[in-house]
PQR file of N, CA, C, O and H, with PARSE charges and radii, in Angstrom:
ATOM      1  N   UNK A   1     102.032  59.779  89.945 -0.4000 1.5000
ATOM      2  CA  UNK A   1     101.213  59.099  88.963 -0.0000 2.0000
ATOM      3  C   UNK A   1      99.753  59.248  89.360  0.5500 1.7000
ATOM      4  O   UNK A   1      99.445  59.099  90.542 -0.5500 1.4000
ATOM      5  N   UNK A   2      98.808  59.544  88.413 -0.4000 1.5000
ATOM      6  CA  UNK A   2      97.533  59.477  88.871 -0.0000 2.0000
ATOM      7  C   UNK A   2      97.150  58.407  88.600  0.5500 1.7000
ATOM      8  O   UNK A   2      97.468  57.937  87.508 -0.5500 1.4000
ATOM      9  H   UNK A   2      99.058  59.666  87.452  0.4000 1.0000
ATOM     10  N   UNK A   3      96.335  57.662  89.505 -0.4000 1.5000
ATOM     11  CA  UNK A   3      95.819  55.848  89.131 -0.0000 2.0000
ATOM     12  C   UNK A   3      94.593  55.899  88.450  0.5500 1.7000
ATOM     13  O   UNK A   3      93.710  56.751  88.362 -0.5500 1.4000
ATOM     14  H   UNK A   3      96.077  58.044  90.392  0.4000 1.0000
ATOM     15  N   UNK A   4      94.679  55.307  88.209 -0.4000 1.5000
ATOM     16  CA  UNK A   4      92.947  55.031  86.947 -0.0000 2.0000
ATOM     17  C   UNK A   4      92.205  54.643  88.250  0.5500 1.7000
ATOM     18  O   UNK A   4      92.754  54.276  89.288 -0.5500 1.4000
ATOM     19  H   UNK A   4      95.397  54.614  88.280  0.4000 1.0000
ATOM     20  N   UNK A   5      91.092  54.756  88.073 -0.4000 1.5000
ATOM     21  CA  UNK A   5      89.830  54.699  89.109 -0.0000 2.0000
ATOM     22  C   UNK A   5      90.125  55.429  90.711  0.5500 1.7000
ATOM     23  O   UNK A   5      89.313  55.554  91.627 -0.5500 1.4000
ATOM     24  H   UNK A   5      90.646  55.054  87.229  0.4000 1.0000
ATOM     25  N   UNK A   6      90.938  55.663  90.687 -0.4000 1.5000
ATOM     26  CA  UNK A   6      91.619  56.500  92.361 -0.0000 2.0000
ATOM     27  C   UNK A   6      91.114  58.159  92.098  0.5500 1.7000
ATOM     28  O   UNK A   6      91.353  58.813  91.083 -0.5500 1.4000
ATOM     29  H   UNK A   6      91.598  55.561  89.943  0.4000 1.0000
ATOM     30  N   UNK A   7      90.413  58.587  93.217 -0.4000 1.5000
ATOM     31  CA  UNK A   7      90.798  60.089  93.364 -0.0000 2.0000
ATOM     32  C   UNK A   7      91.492  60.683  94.590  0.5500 1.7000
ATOM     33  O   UNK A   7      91.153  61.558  95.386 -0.5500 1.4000
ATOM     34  H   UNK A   7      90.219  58.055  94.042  0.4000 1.0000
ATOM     35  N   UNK A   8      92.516  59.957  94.479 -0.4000 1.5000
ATOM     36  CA  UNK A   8      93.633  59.774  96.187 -0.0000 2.0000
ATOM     37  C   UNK A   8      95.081  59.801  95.568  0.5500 1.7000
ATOM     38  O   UNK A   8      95.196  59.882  94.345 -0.5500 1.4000
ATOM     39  H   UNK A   8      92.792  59.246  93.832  0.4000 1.0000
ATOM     40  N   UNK A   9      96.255  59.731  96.432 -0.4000 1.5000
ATOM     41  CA  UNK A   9      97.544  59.699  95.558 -0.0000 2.0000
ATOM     42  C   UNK A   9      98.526  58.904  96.845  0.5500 1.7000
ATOM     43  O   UNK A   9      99.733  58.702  96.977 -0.5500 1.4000
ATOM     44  H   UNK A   9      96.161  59.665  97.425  0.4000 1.0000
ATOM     45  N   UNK A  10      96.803  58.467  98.014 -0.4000 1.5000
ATOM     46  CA  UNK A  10      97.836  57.253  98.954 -0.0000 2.0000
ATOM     47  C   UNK A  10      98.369  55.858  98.289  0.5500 1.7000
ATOM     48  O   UNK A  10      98.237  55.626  97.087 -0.5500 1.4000
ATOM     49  H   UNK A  10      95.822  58.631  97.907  0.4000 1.0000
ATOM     50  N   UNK A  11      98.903  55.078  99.083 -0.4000 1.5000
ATOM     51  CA  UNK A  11      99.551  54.315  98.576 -0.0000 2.0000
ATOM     52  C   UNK A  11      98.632  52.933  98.595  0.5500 1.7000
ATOM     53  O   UNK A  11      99.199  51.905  98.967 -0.5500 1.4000
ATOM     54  H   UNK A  11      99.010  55.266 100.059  0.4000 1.0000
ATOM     55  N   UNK A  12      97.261  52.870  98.217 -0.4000 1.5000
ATOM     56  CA  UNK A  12      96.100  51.833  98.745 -0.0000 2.0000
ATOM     57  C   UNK A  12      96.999  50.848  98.061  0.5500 1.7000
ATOM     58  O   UNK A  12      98.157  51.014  97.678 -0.5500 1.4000
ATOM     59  H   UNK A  12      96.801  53.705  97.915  0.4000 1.0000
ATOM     60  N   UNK A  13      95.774  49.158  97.938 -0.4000 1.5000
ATOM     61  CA  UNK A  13      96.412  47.933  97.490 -0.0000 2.0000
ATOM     62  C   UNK A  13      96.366  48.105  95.913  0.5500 1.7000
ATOM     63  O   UNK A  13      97.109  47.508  95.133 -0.5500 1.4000
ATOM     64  H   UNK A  13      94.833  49.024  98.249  0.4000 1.0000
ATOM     65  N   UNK A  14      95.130  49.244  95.478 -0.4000 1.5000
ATOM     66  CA  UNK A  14      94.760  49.504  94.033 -0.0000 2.0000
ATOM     67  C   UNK A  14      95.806  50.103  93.522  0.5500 1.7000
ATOM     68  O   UNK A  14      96.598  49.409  92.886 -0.5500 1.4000
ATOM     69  H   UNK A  14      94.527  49.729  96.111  0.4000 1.0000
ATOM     70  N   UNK A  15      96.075  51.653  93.695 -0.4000 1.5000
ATOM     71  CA  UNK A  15      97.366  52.422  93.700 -0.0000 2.0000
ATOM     72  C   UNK A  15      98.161  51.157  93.948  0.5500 1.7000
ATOM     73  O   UNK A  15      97.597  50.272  93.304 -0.5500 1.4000
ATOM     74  H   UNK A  15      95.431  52.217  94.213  0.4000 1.0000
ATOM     75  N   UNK A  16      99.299  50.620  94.638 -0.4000 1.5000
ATOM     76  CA  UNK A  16     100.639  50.225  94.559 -0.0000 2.0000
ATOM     77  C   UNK A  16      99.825  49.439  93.408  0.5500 1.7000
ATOM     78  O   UNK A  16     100.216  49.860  92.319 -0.5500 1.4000
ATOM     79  H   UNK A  16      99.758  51.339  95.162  0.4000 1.0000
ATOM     80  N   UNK A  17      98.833  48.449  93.260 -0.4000 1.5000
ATOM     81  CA  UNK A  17      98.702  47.653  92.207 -0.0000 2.0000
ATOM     82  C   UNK A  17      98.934  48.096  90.827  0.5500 1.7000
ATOM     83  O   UNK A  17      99.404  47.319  89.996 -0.5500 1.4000
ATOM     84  H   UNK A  17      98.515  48.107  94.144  0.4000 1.0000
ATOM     85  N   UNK A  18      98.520  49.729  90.446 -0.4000 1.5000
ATOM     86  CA  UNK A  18      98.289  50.466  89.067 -0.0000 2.0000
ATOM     87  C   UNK A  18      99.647  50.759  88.801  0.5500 1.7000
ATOM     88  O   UNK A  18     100.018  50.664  87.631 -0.5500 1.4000
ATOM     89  H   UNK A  18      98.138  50.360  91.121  0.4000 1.0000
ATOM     90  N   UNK A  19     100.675  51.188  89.907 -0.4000 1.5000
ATOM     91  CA  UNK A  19     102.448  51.381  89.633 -0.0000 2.0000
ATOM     92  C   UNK A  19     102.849  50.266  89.376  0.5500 1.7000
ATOM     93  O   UNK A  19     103.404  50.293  88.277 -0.5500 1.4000
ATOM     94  H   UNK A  19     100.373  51.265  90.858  0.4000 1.0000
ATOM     95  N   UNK A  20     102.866  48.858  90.009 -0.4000 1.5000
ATOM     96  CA  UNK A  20     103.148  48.043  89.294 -0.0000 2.0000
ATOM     97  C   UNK A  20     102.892  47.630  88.373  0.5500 1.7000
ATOM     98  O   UNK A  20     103.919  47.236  87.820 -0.5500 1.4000
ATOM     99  H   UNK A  20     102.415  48.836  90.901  0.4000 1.0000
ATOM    100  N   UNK A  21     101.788  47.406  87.630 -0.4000 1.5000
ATOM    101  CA  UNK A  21     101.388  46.922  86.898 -0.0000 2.0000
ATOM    102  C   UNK A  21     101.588  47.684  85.655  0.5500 1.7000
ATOM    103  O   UNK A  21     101.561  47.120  84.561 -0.5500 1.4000
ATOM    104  H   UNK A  21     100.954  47.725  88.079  0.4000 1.0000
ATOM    105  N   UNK A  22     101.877  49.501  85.845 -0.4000 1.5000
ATOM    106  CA  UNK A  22     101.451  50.174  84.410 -0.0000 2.0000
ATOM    107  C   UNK A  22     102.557  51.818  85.058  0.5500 1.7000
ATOM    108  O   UNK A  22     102.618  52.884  84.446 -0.5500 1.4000
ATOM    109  H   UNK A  22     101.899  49.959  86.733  0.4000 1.0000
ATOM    110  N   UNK A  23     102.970  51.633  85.828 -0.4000 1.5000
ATOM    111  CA  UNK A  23     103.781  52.868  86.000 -0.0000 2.0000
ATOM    112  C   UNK A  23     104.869  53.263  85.503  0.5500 1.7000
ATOM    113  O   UNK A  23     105.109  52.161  85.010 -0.5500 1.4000
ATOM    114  H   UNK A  23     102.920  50.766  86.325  0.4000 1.0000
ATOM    115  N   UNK A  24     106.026  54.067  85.099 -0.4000 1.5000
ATOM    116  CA  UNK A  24     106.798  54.058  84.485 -0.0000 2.0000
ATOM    117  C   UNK A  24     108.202  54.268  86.069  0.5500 1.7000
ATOM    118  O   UNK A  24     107.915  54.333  87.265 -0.5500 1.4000
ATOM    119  H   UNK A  24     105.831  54.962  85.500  0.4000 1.0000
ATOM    120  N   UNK A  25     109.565  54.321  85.468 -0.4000 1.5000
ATOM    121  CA  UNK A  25     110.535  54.470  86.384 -0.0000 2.0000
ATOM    122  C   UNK A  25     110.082  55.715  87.475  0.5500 1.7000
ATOM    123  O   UNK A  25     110.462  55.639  88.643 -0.5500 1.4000
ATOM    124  H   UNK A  25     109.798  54.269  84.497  0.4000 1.0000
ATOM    125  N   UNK A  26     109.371  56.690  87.081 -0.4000 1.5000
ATOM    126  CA  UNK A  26     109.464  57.693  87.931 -0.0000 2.0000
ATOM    127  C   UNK A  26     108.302  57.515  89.195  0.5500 1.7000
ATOM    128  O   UNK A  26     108.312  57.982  90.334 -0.5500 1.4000
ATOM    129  H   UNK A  26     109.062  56.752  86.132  0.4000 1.0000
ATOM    130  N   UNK A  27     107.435  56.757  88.591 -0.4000 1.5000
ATOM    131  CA  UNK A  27     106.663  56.205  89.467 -0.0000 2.0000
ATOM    132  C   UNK A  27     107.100  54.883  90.485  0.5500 1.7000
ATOM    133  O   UNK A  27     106.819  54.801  91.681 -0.5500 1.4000
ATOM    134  H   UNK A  27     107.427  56.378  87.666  0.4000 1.0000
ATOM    135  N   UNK A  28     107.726  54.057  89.821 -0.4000 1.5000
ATOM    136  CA  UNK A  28     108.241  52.984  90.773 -0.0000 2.0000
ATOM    137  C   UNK A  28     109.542  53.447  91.749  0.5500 1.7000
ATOM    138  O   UNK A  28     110.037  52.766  92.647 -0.5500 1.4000
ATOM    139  H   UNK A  28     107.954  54.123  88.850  0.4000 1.0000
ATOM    140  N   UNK A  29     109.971  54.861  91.297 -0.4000 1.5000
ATOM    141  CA  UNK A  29     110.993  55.436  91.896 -0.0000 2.0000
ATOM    142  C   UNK A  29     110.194  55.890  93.693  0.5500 1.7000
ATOM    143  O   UNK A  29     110.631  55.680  94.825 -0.5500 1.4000
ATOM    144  H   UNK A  29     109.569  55.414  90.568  0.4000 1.0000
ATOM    145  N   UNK A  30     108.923  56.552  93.220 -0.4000 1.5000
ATOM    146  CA  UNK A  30     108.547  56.899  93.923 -0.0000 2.0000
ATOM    147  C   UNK A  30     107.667  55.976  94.998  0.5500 1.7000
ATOM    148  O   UNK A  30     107.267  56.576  95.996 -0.5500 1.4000
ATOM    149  H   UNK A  30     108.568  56.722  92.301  0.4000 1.0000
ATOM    150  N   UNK A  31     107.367  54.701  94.883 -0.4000 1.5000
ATOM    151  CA  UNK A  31     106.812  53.693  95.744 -0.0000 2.0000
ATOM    152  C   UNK A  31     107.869  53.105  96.256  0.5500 1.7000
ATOM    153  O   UNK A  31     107.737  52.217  97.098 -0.5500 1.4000
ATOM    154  H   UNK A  31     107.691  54.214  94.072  0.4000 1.0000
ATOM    155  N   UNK A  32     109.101  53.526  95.809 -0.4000 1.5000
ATOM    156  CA  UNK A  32     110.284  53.098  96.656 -0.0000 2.0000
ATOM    157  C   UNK A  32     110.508  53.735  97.768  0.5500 1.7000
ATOM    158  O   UNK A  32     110.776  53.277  98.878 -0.5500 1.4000
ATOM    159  H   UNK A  32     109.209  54.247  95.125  0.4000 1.0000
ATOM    160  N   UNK A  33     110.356  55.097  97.332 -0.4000 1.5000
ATOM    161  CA  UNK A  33     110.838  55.716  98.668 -0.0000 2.0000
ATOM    162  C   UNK A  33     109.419  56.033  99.600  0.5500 1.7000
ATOM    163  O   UNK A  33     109.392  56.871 100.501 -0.5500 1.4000
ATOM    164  H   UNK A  33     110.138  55.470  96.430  0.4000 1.0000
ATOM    165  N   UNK A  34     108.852  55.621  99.398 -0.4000 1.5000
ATOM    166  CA  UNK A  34     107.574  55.419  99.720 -0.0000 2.0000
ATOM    167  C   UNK A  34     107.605  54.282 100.994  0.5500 1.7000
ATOM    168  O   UNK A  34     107.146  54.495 102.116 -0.5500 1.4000
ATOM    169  H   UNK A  34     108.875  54.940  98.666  0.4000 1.0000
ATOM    170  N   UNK A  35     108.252  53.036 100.546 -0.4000 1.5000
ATOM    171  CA  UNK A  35     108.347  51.811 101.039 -0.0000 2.0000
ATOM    172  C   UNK A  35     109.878  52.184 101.926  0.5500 1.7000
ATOM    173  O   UNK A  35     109.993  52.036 103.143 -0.5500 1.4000
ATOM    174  H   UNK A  35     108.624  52.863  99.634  0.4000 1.0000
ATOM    175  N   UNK A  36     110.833  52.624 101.126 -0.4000 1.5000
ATOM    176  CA  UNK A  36     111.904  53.313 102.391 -0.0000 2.0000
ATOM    177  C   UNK A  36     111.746  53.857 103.581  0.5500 1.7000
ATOM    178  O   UNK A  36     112.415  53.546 104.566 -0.5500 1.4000
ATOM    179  H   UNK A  36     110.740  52.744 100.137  0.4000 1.0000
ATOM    180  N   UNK A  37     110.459  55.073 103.552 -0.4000 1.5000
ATOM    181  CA  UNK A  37     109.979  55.748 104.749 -0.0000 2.0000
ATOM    182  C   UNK A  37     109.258  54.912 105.939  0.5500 1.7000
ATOM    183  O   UNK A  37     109.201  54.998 107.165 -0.5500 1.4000
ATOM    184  H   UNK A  37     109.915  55.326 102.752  0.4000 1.0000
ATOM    185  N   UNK A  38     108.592  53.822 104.655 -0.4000 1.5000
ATOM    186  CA  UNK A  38     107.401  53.322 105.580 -0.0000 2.0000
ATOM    187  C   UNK A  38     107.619  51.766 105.685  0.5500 1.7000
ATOM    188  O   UNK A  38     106.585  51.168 105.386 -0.5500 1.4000
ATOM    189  H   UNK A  38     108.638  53.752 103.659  0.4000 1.0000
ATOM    190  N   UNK A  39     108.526  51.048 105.979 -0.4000 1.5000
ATOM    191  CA  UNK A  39     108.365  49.635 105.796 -0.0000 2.0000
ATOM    192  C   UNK A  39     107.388  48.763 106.004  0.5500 1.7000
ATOM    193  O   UNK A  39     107.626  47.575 105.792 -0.5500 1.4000
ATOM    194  H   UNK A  39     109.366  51.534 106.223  0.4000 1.0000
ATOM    195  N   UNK A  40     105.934  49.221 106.516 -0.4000 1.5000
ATOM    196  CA  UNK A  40     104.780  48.425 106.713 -0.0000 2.0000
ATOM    197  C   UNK A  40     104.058  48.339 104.787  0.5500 1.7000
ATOM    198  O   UNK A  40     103.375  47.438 104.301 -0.5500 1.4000
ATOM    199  H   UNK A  40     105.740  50.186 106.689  0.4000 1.0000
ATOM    200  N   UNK A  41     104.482  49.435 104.214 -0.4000 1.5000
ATOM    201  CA  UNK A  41     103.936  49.045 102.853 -0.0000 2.0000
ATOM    202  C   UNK A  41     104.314  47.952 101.938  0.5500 1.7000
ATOM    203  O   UNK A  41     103.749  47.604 100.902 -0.5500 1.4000
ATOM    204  H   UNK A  41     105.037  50.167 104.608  0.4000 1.0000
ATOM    205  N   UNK A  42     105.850  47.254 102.757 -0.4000 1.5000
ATOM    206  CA  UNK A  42     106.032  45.875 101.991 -0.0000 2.0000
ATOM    207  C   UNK A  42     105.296  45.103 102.518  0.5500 1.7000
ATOM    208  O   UNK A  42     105.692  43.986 102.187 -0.5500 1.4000
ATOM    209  H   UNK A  42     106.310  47.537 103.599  0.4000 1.0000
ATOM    210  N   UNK A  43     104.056  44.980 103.441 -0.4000 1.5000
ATOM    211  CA  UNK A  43     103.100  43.949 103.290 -0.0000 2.0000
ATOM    212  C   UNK A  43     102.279  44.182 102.574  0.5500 1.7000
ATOM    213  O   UNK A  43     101.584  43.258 102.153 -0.5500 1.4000
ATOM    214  H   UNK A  43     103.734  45.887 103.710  0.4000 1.0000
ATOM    215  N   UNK A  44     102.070  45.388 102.204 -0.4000 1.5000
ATOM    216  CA  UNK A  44     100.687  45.842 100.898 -0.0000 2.0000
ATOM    217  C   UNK A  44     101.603  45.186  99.729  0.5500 1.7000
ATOM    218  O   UNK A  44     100.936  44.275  99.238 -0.5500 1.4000
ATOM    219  H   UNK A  44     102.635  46.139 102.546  0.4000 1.0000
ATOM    220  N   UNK A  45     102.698  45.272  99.173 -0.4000 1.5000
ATOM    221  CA  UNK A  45     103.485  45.401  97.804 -0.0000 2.0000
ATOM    222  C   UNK A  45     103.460  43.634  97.750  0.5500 1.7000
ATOM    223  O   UNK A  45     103.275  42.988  96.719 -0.5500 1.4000
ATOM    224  H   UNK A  45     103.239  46.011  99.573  0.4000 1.0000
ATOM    225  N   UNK A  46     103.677  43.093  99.026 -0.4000 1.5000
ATOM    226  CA  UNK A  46     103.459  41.708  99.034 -0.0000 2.0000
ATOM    227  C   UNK A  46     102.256  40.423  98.599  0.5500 1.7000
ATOM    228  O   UNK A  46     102.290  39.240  98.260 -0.5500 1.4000
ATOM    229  H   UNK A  46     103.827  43.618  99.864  0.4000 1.0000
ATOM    230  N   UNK A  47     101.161  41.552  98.867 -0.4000 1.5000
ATOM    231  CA  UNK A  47      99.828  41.447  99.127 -0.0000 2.0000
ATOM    232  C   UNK A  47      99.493  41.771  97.504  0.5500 1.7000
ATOM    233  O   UNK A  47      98.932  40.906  96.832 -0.5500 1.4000
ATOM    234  H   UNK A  47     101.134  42.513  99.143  0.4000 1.0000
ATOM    235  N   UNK A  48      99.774  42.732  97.071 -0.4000 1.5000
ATOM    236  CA  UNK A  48      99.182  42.995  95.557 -0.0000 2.0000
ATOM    237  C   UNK A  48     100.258  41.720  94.694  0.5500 1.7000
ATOM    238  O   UNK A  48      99.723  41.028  93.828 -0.5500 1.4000
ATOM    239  H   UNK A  48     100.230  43.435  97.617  0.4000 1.0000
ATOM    240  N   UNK A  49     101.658  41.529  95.004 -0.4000 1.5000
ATOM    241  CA  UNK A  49     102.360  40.852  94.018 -0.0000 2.0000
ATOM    242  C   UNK A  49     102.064  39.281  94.294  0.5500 1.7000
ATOM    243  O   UNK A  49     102.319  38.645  93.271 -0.5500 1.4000
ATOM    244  H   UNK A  49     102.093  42.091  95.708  0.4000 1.0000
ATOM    245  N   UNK A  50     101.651  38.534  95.246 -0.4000 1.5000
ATOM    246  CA  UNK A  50     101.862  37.129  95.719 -0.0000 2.0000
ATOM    247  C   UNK A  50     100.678  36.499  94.186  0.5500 1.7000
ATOM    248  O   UNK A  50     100.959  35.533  93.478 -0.5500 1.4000
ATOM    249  H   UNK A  50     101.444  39.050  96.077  0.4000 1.0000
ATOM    250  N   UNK A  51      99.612  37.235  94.058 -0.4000 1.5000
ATOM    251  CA  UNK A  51      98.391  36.658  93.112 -0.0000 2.0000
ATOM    252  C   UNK A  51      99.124  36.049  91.609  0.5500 1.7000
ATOM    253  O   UNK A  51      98.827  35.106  90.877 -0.5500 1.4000
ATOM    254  H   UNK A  51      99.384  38.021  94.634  0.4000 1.0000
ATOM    255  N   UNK A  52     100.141  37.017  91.568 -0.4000 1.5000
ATOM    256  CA  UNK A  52     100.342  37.375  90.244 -0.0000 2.0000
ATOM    257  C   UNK A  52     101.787  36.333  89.772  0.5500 1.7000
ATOM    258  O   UNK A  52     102.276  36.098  88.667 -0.5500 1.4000
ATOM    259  H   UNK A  52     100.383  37.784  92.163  0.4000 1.0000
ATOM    260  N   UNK A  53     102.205  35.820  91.331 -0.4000 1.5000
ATOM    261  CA  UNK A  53     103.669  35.147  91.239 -0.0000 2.0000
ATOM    262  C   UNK A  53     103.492  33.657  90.325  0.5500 1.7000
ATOM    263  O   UNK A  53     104.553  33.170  89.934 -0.5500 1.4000
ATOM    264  H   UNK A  53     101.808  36.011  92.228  0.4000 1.0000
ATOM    265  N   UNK A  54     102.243  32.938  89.980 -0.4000 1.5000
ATOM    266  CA  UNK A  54     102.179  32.233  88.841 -0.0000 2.0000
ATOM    267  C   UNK A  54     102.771  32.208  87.946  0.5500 1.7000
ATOM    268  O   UNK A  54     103.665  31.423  87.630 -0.5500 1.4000
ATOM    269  H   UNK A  54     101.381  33.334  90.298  0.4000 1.0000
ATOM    270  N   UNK A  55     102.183  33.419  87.191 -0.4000 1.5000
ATOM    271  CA  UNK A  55     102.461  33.825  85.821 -0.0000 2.0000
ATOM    272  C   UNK A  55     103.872  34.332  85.412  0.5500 1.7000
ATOM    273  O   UNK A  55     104.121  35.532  85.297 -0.5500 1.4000
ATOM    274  H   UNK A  55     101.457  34.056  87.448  0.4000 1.0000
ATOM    275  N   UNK A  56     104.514  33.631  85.262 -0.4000 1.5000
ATOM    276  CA  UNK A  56     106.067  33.737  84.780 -0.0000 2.0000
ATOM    277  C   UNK A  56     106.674  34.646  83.578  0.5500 1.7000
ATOM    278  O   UNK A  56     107.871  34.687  83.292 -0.5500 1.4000
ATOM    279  H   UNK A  56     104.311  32.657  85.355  0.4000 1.0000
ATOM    280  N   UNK A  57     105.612  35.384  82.908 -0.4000 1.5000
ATOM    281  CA  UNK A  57     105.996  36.968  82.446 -0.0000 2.0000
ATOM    282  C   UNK A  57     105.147  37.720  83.238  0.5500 1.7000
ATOM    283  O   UNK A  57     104.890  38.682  82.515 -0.5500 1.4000
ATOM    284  H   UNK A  57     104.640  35.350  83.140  0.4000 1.0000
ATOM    285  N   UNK A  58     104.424  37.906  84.511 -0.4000 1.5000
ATOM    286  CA  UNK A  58     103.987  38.821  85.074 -0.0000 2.0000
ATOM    287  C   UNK A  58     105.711  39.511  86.025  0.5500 1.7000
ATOM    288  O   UNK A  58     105.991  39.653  87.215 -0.5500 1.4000
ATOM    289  H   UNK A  58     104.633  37.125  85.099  0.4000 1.0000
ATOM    290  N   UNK A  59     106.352  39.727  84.940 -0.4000 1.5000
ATOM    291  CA  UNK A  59     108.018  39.818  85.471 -0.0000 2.0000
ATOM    292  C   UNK A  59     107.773  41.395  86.501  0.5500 1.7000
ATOM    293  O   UNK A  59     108.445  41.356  87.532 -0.5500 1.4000
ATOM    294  H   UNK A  59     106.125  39.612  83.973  0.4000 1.0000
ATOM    295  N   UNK A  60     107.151  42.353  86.377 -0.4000 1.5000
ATOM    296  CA  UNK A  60     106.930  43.316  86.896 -0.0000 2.0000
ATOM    297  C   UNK A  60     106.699  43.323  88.756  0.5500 1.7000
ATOM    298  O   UNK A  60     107.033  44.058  89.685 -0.5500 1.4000
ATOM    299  H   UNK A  60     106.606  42.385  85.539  0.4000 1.0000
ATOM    300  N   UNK A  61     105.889  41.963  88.574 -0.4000 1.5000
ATOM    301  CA  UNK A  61     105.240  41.467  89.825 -0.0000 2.0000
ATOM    302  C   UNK A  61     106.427  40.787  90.494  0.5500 1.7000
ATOM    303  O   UNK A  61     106.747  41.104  91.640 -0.5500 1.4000
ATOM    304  H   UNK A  61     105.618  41.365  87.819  0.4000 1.0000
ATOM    305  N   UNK A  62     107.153  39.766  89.737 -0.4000 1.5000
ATOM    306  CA  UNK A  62     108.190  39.238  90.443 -0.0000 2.0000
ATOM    307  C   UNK A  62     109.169  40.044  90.741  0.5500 1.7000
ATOM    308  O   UNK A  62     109.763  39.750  91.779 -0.5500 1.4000
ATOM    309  H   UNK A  62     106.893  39.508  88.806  0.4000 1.0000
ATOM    310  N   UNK A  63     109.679  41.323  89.956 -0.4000 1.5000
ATOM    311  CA  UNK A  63     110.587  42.252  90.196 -0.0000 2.0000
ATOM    312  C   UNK A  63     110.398  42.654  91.834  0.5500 1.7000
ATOM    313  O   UNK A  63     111.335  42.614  92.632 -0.5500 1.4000
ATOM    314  H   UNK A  63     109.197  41.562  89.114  0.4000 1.0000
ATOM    315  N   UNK A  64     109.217  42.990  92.135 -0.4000 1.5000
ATOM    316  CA  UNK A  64     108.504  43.759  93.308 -0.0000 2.0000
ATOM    317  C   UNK A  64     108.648  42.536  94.173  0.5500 1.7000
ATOM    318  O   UNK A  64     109.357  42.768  95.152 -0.5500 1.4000
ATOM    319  H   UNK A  64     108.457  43.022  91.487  0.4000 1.0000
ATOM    320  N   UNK A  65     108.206  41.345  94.111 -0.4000 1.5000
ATOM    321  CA  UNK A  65     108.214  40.409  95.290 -0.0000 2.0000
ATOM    322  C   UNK A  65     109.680  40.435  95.474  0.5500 1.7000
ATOM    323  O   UNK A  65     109.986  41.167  96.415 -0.5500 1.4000
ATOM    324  H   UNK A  65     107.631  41.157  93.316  0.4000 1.0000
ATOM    325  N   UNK A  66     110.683  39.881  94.891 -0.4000 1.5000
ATOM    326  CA  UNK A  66     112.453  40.048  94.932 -0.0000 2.0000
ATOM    327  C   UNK A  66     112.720  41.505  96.042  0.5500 1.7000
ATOM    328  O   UNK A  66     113.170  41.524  97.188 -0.5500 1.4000
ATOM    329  H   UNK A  66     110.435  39.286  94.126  0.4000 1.0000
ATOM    330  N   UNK A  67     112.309  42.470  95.290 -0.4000 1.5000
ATOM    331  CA  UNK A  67     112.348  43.499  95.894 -0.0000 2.0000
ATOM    332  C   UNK A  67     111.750  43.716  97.577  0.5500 1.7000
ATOM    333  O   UNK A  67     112.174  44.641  98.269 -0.5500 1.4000
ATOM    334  H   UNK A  67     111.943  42.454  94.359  0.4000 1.0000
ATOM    335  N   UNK A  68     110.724  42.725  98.084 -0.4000 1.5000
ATOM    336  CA  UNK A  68     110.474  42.798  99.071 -0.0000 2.0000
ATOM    337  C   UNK A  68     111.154  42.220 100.174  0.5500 1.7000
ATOM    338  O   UNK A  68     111.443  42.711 101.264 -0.5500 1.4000
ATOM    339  H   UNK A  68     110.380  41.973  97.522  0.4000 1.0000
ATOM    340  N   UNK A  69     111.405  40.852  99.603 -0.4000 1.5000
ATOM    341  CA  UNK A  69     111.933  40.048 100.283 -0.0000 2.0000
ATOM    342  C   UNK A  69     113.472  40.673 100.132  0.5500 1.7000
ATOM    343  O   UNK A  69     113.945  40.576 101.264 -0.5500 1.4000
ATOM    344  H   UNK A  69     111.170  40.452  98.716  0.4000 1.0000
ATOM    345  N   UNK A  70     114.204  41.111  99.489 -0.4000 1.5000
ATOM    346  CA  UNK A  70     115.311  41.727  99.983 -0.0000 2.0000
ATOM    347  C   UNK A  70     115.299  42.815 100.743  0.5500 1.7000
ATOM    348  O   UNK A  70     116.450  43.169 100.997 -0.5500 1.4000
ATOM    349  H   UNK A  70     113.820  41.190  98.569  0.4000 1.0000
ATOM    350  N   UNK A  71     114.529  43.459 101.188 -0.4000 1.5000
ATOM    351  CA  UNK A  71     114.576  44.222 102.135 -0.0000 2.0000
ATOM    352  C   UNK A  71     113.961  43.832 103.467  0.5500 1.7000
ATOM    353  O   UNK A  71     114.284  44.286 104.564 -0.5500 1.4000
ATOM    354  H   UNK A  71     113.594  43.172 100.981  0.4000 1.0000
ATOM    355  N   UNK A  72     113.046  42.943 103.217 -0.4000 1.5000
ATOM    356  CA  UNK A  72     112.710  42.510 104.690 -0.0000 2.0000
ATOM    357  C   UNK A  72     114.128  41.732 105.341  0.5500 1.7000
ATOM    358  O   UNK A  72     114.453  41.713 106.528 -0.5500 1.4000
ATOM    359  H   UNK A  72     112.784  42.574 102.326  0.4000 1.0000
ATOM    360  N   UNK A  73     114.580  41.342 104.619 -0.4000 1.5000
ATOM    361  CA  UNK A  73     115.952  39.945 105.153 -0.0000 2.0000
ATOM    362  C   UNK A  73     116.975  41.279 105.233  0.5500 1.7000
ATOM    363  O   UNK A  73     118.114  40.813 105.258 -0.5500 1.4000
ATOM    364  H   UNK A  73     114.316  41.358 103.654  0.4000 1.0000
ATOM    365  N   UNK A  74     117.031  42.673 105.280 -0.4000 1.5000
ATOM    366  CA  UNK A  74     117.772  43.632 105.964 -0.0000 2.0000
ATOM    367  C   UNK A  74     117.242  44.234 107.003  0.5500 1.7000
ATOM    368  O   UNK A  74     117.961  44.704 107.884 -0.5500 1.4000
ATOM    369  H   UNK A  74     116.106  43.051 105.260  0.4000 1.0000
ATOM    370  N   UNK A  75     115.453  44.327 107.060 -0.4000 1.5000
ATOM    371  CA  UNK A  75     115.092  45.347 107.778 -0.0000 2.0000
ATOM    372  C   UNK A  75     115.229  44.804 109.101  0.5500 1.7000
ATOM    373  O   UNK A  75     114.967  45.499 110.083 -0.5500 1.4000
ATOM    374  H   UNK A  75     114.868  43.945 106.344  0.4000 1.0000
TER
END
């Protein structure tokens, strides 16, 4: 995915923020295995989703926090 305002394709707090927020499956496919290789990026994915855990249709955001916390309680 190319991120709006990024001329990079690392995984910054902006980037993981632009996949969550606006990426499609092939992109969230790919911050998965992203986060598979690298398990220090579930504190970034944590870090972009915690702001957003208010808002109770920001469902994208809660998908990703669920998603963290089930893998930390394996890793």
């Amino acid at each position: 995915m190319h991120h709006r305002h990024l001329n990079h394709q690392r995984f910054t707090l902006a980037a993981i923020d632009d996949v969550i927020s606006r990426g499609r499956w092939d992109d969230w496919a790919e911050l998965r295995r992203a986060v598979l290789s690298d398990p220090a990026l579930l504190d970034k994915v944590e870090r972009v989703c915690r702001p957003h855990l208010s808002d109770p249709y920001a469902q994208r955001y809660h998908f990703w926090m669920h998603y963290v916390e089930a893998h930390r309680a394996t890793a």
